[in-house]
N, C-alpha and C positions, 0 to 999 in steps of 0.2 A: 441220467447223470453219466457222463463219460470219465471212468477209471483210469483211462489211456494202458488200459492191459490190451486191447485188441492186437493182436499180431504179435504179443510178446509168447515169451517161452519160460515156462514154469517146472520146478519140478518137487513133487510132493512126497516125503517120505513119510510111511505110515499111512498109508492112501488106502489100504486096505480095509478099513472100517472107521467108522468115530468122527472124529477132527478131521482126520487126513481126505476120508473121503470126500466129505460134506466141502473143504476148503478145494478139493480135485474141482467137485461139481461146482462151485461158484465163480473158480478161474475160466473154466470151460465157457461157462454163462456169457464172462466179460469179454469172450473172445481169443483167450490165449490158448498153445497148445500146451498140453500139459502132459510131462513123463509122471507117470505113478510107480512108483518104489514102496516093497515092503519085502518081508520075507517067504511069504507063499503065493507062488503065482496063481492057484488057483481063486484064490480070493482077492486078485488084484483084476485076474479076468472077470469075472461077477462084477466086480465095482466098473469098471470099464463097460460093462455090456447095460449097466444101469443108465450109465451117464451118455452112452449111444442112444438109448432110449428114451431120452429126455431131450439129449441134441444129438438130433443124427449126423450136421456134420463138425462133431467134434473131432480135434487133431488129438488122436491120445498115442501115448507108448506104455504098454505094463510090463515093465520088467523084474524079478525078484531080485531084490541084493540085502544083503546085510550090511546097515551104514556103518558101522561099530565094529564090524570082522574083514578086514582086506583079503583074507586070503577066503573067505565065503563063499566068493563074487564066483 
């Protein structure tokens, strides 16, 4: 089945575990590149290093930001 996400651009907050990740890995799947967003980068590199491991050429970016705090960033 074609999603038509291939070559699109996603960005996932709360990517860090749960939902967020599980929905990172399934954009990845369909082809898009996907930003991961949450509050600790180290758990957003783990999830990143996971979803390399499953697709190695996934387009990822893991950045930490707080969506809810502007001045956080």
């Amino acid at each position: 089945m074609d999603t038509g996400l291939a070559g699109k651009v996603a960005i996932v907050t709360g990517a860090s575990r749960g939902i967020g990740a599980a929905t990172a890995l399934a954009l990845v799947r369909e082809g898009a590149a996907v930003a991961l967003t949450s509050r600790k980068q180290e758990a957003l590199d783990e999830v990143a290093r996971q979803i390399r491991a499953e697709v190695p050429d996934a387009r990822l970016l893991a950045k930490a930001a707080h969506a809810a705090d502007s001045d956080a960033a």
